[in-house]
KETOR-539799 format. One record per residue (C-alpha): residue in three letters; x negated, y, z negated. Coordinates in steps of 0.05 Angstrom, whole numbers, plus 32768, in hexadecimal, padded with zeros to 4 digits. Layout:
BEGIN
node rest ALA&east X&north Y&up Z
...
This chain:
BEGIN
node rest UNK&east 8000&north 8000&up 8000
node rest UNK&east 7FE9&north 8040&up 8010
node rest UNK&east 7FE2&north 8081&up 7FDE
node rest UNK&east 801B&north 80B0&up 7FE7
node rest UNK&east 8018&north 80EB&up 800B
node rest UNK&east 800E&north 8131&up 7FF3
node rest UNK&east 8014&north 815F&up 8030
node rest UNK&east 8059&north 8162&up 8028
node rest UNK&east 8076&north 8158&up 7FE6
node rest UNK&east 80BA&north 8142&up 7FDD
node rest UNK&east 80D1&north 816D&up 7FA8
node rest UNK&east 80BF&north 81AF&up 7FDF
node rest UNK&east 8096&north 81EE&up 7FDC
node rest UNK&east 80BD&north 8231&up 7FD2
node rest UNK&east 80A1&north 8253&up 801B
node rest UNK&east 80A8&north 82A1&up 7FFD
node rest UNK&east 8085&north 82BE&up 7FBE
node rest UNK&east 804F&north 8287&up 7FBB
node rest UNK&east 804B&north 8257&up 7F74
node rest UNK&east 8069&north 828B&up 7F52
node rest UNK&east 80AB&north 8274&up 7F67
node rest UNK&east 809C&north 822C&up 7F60
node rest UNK&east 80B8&north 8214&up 7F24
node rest UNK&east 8099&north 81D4&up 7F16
node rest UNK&east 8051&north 81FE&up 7F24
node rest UNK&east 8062&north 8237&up 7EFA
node rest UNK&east 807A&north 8201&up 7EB7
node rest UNK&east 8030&north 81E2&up 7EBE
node rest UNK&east 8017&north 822A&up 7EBE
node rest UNK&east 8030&north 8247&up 7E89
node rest UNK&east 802B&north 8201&up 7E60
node rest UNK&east 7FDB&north 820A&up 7E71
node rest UNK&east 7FD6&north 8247&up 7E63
node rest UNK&east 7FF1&north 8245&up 7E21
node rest UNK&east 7FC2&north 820A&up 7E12
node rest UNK&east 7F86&north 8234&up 7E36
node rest UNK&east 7F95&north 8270&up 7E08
node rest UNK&east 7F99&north 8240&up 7DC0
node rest UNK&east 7F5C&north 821A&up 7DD8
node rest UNK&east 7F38&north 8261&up 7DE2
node rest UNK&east 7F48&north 8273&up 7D9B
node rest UNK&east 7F36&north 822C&up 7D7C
node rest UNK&east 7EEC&north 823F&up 7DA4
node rest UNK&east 7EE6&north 8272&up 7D6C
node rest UNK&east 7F0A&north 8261&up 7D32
node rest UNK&east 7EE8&north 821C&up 7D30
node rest UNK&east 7EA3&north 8233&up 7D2D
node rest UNK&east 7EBF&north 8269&up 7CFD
node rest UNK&east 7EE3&north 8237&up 7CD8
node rest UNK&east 7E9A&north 8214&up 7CD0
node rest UNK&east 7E6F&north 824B&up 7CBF
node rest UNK&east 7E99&north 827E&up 7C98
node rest UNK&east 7EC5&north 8248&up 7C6D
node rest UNK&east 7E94&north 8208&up 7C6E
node rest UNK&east 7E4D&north 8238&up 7C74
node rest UNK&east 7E2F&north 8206&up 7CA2
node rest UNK&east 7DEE&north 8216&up 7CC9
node rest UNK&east 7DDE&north 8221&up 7D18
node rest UNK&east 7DD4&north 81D6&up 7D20
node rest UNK&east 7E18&north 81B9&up 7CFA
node rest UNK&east 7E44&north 81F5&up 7D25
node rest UNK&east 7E25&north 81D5&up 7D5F
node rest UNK&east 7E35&north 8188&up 7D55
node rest UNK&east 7E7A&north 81A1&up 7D4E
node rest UNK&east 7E78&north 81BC&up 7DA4
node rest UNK&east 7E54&north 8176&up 7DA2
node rest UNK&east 7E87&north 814F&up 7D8D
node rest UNK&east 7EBB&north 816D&up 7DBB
node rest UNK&east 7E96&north 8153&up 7DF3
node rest UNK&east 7E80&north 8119&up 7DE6
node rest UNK&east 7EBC&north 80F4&up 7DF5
node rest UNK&east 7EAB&north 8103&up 7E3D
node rest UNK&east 7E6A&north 80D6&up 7E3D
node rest UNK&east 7E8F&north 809C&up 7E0B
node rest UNK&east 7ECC&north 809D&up 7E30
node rest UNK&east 7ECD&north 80BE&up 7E74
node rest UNK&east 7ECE&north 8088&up 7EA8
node rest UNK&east 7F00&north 8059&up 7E89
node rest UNK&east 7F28&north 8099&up 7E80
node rest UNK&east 7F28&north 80A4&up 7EC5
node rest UNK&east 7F3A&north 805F&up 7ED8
node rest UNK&east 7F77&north 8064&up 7EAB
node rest UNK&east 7F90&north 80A3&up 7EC8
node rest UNK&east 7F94&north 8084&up 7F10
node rest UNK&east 7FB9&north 8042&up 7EF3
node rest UNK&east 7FEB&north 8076&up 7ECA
node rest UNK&east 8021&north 80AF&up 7ED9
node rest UNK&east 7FF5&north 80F0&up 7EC8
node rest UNK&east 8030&north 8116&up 7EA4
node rest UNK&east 8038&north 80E3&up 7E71
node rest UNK&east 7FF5&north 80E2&up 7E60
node rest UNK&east 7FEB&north 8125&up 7E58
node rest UNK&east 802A&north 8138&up 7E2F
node rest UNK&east 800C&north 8105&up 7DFE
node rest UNK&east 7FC8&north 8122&up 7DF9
node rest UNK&east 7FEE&north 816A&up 7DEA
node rest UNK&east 800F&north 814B&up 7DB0
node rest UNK&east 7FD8&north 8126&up 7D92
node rest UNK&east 7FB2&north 8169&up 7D9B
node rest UNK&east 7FE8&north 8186&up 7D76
node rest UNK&east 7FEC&north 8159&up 7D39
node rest UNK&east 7F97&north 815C&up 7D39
node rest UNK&east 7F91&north 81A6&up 7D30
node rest UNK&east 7FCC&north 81A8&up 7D00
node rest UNK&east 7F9F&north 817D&up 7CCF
node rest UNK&east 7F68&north 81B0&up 7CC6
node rest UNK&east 7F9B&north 81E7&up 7CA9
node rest UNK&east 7FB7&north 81B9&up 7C83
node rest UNK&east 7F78&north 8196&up 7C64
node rest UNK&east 7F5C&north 81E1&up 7C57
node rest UNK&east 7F95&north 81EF&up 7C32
node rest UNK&east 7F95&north 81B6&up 7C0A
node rest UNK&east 7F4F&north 81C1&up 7BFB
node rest UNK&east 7F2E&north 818C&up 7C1A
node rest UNK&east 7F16&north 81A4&up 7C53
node rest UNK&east 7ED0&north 818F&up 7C6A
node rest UNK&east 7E9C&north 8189&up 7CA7
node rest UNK&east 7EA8&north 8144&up 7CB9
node rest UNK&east 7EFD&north 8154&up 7CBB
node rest UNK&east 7EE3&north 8187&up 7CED
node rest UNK&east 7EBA&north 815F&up 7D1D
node rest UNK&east 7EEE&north 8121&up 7D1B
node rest UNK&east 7F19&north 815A&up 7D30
node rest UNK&east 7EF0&north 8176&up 7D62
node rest UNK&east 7EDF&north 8131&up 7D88
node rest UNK&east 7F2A&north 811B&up 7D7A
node rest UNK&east 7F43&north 814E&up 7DA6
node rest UNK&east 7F0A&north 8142&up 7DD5
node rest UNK&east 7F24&north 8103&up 7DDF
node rest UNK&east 7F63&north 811B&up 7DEF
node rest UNK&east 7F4A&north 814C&up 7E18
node rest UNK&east 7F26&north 811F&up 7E47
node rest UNK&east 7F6A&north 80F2&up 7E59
node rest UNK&east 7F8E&north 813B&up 7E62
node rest UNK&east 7F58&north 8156&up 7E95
node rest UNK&east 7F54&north 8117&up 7EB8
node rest UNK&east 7FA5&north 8118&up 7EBD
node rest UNK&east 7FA7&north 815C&up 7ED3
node rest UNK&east 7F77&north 815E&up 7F09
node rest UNK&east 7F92&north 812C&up 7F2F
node rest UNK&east 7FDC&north 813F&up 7F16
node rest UNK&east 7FD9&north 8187&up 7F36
node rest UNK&east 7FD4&north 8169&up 7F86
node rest UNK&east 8011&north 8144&up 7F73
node rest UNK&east 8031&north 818F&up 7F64
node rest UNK&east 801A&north 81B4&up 7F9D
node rest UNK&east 8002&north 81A4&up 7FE3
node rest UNK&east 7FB4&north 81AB&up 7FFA
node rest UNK&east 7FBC&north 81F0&up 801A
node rest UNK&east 7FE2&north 8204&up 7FD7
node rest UNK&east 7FA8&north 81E7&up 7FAA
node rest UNK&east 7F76&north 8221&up 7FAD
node rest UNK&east 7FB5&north 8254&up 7F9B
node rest UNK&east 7FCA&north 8222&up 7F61
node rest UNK&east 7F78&north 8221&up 7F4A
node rest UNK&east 7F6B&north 8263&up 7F4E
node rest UNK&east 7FB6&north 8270&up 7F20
node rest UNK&east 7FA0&north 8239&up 7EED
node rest UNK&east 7F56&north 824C&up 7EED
node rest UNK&east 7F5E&north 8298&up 7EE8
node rest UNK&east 7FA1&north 8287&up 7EA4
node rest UNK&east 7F60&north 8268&up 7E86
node rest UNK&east 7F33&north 82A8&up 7E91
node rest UNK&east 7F6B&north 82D3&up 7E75
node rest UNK&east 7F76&north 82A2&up 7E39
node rest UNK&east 7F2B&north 82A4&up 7E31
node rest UNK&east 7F2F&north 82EB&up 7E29
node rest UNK&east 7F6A&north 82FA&up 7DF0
node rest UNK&east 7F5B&north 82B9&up 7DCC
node rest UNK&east 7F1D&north 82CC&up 7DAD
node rest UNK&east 7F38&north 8314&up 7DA1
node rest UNK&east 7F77&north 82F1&up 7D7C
node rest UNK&east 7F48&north 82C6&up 7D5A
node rest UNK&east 7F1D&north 82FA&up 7D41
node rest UNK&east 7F61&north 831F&up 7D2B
node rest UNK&east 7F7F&north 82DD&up 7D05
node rest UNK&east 7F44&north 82DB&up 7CDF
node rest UNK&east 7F40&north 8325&up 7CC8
node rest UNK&east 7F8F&north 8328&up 7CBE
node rest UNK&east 7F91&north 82E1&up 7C91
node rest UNK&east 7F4A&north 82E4&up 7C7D
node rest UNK&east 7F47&north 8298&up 7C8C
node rest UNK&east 7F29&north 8278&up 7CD2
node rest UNK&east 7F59&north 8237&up 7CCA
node rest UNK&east 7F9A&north 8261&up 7CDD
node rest UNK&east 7F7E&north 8274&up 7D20
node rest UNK&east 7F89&north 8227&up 7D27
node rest UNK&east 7FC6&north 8226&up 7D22
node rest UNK&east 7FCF&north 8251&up 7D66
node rest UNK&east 7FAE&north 8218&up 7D86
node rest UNK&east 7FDF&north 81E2&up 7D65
node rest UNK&east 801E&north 8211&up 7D85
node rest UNK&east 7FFF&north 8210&up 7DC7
node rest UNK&east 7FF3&north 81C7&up 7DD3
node rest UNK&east 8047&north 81C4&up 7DC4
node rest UNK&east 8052&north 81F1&up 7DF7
node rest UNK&east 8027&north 81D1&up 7E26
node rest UNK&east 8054&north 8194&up 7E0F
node rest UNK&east 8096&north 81AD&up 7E22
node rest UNK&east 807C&north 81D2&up 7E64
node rest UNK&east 8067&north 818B&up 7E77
node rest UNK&east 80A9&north 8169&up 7E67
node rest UNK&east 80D0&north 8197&up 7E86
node rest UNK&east 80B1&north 8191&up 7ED4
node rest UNK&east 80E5&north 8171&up 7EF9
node rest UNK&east 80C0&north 8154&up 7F38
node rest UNK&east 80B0&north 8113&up 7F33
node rest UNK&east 8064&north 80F8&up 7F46
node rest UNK&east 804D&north 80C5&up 7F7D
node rest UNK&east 8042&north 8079&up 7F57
node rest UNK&east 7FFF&north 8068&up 7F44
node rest UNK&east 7FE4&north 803D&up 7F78
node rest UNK&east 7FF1&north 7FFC&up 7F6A
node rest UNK&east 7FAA&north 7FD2&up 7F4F
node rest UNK&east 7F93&north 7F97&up 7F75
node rest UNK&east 7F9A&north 7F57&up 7F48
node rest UNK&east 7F4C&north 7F4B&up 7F57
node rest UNK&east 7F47&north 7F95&up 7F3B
node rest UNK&east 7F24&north 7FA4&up 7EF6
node rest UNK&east 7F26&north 7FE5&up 7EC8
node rest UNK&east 7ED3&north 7FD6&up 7ED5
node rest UNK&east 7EE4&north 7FCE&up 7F23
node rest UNK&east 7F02&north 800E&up 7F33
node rest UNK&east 7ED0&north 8039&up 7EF9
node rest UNK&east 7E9C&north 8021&up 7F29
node rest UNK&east 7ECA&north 8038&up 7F60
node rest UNK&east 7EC7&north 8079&up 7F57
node rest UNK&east 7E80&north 8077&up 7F3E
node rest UNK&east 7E6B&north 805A&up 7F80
node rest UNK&east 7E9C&north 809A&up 7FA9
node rest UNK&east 7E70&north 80C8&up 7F8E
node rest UNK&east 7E2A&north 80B0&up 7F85
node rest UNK&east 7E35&north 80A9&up 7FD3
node rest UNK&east 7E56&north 80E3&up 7FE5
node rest UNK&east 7E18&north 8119&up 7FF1
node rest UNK&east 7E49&north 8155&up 7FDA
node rest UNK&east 7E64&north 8139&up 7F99
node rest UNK&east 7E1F&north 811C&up 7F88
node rest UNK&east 7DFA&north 8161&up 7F85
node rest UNK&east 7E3B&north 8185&up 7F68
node rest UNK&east 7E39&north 8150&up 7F32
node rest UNK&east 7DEF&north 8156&up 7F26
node rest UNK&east 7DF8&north 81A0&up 7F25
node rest UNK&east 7E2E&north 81A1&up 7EF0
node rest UNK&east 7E06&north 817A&up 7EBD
node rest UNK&east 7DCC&north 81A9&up 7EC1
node rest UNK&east 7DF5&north 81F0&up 7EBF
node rest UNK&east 7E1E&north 81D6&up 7E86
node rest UNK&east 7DEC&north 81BF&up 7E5E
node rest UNK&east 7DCE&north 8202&up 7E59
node rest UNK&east 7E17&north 8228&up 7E61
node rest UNK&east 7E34&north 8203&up 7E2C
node rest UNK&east 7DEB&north 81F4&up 7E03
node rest UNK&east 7DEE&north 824D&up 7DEE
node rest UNK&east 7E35&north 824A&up 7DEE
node rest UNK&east 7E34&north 821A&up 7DB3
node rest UNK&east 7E06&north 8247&up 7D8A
node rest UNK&east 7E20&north 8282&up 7DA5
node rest UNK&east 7E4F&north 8299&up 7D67
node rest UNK&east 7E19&north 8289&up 7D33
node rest UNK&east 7DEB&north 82B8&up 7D5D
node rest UNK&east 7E1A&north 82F4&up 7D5B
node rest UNK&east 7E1F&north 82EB&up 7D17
node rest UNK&east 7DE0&north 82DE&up 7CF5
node rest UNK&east 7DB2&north 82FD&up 7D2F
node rest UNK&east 7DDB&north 8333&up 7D4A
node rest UNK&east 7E00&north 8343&up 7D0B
node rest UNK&east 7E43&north 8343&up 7D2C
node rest UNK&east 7E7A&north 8338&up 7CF7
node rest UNK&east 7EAA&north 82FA&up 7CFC
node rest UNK&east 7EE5&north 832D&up 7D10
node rest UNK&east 7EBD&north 834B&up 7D4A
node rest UNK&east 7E9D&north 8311&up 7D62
node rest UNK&east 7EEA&north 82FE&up 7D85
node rest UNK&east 7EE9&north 833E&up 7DA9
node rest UNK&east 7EA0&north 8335&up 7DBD
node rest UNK&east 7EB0&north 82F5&up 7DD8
node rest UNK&east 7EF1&north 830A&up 7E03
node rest UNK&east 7ECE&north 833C&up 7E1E
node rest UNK&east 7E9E&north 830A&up 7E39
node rest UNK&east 7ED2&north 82DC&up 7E50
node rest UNK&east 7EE8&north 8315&up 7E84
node rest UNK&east 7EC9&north 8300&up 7EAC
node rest UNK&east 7EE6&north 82BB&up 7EBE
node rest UNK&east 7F27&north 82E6&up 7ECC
node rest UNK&east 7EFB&north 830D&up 7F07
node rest UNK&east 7EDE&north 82CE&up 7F21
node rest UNK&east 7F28&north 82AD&up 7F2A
node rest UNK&east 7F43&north 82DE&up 7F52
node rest UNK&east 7F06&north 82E3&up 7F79
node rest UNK&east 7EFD&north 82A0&up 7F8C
node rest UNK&east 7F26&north 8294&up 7FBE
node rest UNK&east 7F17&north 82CE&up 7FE7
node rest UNK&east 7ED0&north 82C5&up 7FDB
node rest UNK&east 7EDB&north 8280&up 7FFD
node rest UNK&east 7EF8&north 8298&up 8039
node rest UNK&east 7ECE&north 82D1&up 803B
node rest UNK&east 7E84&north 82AB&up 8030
node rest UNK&east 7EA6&north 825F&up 8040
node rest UNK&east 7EAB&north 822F&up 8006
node rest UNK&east 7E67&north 8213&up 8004
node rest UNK&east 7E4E&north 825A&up 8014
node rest UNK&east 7E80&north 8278&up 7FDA
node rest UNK&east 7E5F&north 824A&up 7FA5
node rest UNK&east 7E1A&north 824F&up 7FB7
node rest UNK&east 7E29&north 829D&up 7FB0
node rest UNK&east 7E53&north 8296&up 7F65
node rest UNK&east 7E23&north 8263&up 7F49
node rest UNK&east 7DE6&north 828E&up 7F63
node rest UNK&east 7E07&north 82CA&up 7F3C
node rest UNK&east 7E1B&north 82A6&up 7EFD
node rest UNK&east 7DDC&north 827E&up 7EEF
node rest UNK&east 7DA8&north 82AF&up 7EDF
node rest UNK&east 7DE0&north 82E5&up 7EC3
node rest UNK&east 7DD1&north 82BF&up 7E7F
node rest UNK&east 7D92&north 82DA&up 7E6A
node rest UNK&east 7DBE&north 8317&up 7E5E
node rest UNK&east 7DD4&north 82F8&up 7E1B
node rest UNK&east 7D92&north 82F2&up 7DF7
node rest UNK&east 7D84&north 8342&up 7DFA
node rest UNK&east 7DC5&north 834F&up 7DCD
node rest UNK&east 7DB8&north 8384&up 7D98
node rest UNK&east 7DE9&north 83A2&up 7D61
node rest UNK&east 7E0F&north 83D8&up 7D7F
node rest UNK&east 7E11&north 83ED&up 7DC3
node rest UNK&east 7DD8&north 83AE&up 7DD5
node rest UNK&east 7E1A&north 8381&up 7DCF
node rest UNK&east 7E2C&north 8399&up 7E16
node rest UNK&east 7DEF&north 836C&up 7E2A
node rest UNK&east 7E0E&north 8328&up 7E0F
node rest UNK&east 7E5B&north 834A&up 7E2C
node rest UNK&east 7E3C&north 834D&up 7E75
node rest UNK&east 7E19&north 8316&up 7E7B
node rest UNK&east 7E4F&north 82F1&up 7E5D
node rest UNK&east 7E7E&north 8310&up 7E98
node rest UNK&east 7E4D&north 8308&up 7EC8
node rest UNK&east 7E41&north 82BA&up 7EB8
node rest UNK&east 7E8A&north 82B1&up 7EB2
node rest UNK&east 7EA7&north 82D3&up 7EF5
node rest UNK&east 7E70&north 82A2&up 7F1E
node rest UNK&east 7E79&north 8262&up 7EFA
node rest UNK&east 7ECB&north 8267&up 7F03
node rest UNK&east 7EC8&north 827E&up 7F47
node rest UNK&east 7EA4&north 8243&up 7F54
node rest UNK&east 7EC9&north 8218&up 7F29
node rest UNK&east 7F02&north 822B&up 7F59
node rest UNK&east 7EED&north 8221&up 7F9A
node rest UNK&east 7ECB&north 81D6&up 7F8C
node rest UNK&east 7F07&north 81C4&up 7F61
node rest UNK&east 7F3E&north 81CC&up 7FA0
node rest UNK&east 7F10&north 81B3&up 7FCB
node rest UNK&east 7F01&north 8170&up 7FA3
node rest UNK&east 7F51&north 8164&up 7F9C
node rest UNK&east 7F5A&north 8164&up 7FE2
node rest UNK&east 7F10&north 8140&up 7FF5
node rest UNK&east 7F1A&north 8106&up 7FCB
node rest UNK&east 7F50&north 80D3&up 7FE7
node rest UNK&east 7F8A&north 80D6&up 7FA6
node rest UNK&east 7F86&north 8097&up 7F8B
node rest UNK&east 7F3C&north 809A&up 7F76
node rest UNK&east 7F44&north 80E8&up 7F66
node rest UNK&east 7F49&north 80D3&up 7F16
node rest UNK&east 7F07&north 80AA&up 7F15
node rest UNK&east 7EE2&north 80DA&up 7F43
node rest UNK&east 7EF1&north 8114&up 7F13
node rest UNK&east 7EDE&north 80EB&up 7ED7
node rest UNK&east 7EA5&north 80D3&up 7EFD
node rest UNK&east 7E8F&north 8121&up 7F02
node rest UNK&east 7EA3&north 8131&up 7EC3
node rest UNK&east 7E7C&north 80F7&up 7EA3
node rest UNK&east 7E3B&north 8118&up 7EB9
node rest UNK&east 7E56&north 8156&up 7EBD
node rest UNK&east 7E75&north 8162&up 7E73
node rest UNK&east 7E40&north 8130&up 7E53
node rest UNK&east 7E0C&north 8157&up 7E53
node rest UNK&east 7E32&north 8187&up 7E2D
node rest UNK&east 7E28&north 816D&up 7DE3
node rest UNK&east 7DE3&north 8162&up 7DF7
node rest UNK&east 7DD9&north 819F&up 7E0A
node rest UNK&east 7DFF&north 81B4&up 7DCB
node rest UNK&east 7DD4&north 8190&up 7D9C
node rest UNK&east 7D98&north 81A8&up 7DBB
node rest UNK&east 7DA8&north 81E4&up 7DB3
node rest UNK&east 7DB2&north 81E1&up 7D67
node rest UNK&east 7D70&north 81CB&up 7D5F
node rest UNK&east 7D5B&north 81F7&up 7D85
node rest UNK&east 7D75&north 8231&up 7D62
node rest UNK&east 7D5D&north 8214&up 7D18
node rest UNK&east 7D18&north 8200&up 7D3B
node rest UNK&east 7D09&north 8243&up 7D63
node rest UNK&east 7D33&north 8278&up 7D42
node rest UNK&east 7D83&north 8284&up 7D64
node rest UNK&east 7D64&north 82C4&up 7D8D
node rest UNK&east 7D2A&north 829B&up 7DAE
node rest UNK&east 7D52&north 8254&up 7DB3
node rest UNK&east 7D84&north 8289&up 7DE1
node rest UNK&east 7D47&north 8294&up 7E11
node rest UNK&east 7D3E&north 8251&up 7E1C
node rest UNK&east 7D88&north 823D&up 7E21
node rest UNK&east 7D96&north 8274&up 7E5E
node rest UNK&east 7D4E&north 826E&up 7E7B
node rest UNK&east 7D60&north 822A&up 7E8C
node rest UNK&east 7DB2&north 8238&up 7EA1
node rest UNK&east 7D8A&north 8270&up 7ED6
node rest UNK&east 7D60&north 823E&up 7EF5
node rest UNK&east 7D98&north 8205&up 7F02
node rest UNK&east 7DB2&north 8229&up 7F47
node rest UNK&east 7D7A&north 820A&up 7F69
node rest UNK&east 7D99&north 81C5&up 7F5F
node rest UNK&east 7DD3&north 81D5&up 7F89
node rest UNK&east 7D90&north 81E4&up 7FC9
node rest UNK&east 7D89&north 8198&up 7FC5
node rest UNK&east 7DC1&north 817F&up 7FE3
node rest UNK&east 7DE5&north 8194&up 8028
node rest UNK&east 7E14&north 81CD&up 8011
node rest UNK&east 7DDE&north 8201&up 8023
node rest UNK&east 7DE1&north 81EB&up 8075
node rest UNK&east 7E2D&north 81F1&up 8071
node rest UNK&east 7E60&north 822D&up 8074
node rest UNK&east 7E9D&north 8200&up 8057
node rest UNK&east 7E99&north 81CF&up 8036
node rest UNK&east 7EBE&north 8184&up 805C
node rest UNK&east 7F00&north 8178&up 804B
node rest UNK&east 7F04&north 8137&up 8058
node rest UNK&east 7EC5&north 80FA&up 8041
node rest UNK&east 7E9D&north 80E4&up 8079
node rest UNK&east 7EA2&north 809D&up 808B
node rest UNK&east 7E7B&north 806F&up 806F
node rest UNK&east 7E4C&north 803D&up 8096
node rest UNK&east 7E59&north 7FFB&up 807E
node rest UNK&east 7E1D&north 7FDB&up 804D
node rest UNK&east 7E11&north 7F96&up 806A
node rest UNK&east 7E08&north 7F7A&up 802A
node rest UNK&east 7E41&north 7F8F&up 8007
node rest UNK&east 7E83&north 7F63&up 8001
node rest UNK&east 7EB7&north 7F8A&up 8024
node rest UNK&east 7EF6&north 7F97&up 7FF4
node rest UNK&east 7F3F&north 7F83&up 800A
node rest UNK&east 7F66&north 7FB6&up 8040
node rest UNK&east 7F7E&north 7FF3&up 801F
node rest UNK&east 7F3C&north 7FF6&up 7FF3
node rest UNK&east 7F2A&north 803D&up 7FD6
node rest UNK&east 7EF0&north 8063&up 7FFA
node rest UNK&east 7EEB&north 808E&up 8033
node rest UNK&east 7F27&north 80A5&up 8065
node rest UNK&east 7F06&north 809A&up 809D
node rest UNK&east 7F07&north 80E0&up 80B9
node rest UNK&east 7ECB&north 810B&up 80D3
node rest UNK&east 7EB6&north 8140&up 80AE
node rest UNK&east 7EC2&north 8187&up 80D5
node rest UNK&east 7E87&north 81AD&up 80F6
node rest UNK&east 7E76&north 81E9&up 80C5
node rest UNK&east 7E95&north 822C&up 80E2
């Protein structure tokens, strides 16, 4: 049996006024943005919630970004593999709510009075968990929603929600905390908006194609290796993959000792470190609504090379920050470093959802995100020690001297000889020695990849 298709959906496209008259779209929307904005505030108030109530050091604040990432290198691929066998909205209404009950627990246990570090990191990789089966889910849920020429619109919506979430959830943050004088309420935004999310799921009426159906030969370690094998081949995926896990080890390596640096080496106060941080996050909000004209401007592959080569070295910014009017150092580079890595972010996630044939989009995406996302607490931990080995100011240099010098990565593959990126795999040569799977097998559709305009 054959994948469904998704150039014409049955449940229709409104033709005037775009997604924002299409219902189904704008319920997903707003239930992600909501989400976006609570998960923006939990950025802060966790951290907060470490250092100002628990008074733990550089290295403990960072095993907490840790442990929301690891999931992805403990539980990615089988993740994946599960999302393709399973209807996405399911799936992700149940992370919501087992988001929800998680961050309920740490207001709770604060108030009780027995709060304490390890509460917070079972928290923090709880939710990762979670959040790796809703990611999955919603990647390959969206092309379901919307048709290929609809997806970059849809991105760029989604993407740019998250850069304006990213902006007033640290400032709320920051406010919670001066208003109640306690970092755990700030969590409780985040509990309200994984409810929302919730509903806004439940309440999409159009249904979604079946999963394809799995060959009785078929394994969960089958089709992991799968999807491995689609993009370990594929010469676009490979370097984007490869590319990922270097910038976000560095991105998210000074992001995770970012707060403690304001605070003890800048002398930023917990209140204004929210508004220091939105201001930052500005930038994301440029970079979505640039993106797709920078792509049909530039070209896709073009429009990334240009974003990432922007972004990258942006970072070293951050480490000048000085009390005063030296915080507009850390605020630009931090809009600078945003606006590039979501631009790009948008134009290589529409293009993957429509590259990849749908019934191995879940375990290519996890694939990615496997390398992609598990560098992260790596590059968290690192960074901790780091920042109790060097000092937070100089473990900075070293954390954005190395995000600066990752755009070269993206040279090594074949997206600098290319305008636009393909839109469709190229066909595969057959290996000689390989045992050729049953008809209907995943893998390439057979097409030729377009000459670059």
């Amino acid at each position: 049996m054959t994948a469904p298709s998704l150039t014409r959906p049955e449940h229709g496209i409104p033709r005037r006024g775009g997604l924002f008259r299409h219902r189904d779209f704008r319920l997903l929307w707003i239930g992600e943005g909501a989400s976006k904005f609570g998960s923006s505030v939990t950025t802060v108030a966790l951290p907060l919630v470490a250092v100002a109530t628990l008074d733990v050091g550089a290295f403990a604040a960072a095993l907490l970004s840790a442990a929301v990432w690891l999931p992805w290198l403990l539980i990615g691929l089988p993740a994946g593999a599960w999302v393709d066998r399973l209807p996405r909205r399911p799936v992700m209404v149940a992370c919501d709510l087992a988001s929800l009950l998680l961050f309920l627990s740490v207001p709770a246990a604060a108030w009780a009075g027995v709060l304490t570090f390890a509460h917070l990191l079972a928290v923090a990789f709880g939710t990762g968990v979670a959040s790796v089966f809703f990611q999955c889910a919603y990647q390959v849920y969206l092309p379901c929603l919307l048709t290929p020429d609809q997806l970059p619109e849809g991105n760029a919506k989604l993407q740019g929600t998250e850069s304006v979430a990213q902006v007033g959830g640290p400032g709320v943050a920051g406010l919670i905390v001066q208003l109640a004088g306690s970092a755990v309420t700030a969590l409780l935004v985040d509990a309200a908006s994984f409810l929302i999310s919730a509903l806004c799921l439940l309440g999409i009426r159009a249904g979604e194609p079946e999963p394809r159906p799995r060959r009785r030969s078929s394994t969960l370690r089958r089709e992991i290796a799968e999807g491995l094998r689609f993009v370990a081949r594929d010469p676009y995926l490979r370097v984007l993959t490869v590319f990922g896990a270097a910038s976000n080890f560095w991105l998210v390596g000074y992001q995770a000792i970012l707060v403690v640096f304001l605070i003890r080496e800048v002398g930023v106060g917990p209140g204004a470190v929210g508004a220091v941080m939105a201001g930052m996050s500005c930038g994301g909000v440029l970079g979505a609504v640039v993106a797709t004209r920078i792509a049909r401007r530039f070209g896709t592959a073009r429009g990334m090379l240009l974003a990432e080569l922007v972004a990258m070295p942006a970072g070293l910014l951050i480490p000048l920050a000085r009390p005063g009017a030296g915080l507009a150092c850390v605020v630009a580079g931090g809009v600078i470093v945003g606006a590039g890595v979501v631009a790009g972010n948008v134009i290589k996630g529409s293009w993957r959802q429509v590259y990849t044939p749908h019934h191995l989009l879940g375990r290519v995406i996890s694939s990615m995100q496997l390398v992609n996302l598990g560098t992260i607490p790596v590059g968290a931990v690192l960074a901790g020690a780091l920042g109790g080995a060097l000092g937070l100011r100089p473990a900075m240099w070293v954390l954005t001297g190395g995000m600066a010098l990752t755009w070269f990565v993206l040279l090594i593959g074949p997206l600098r000889r290319h305008r636009d990126l393909p839109t469709h795999p190229r066909p595969r040569v057959a290996d000689p020695t390989e045992r050729p799977g049953p008809a209907g097998d995943g893998g390439s559709t057979g097409r030729p990849v377009p000459a670059s305009a």
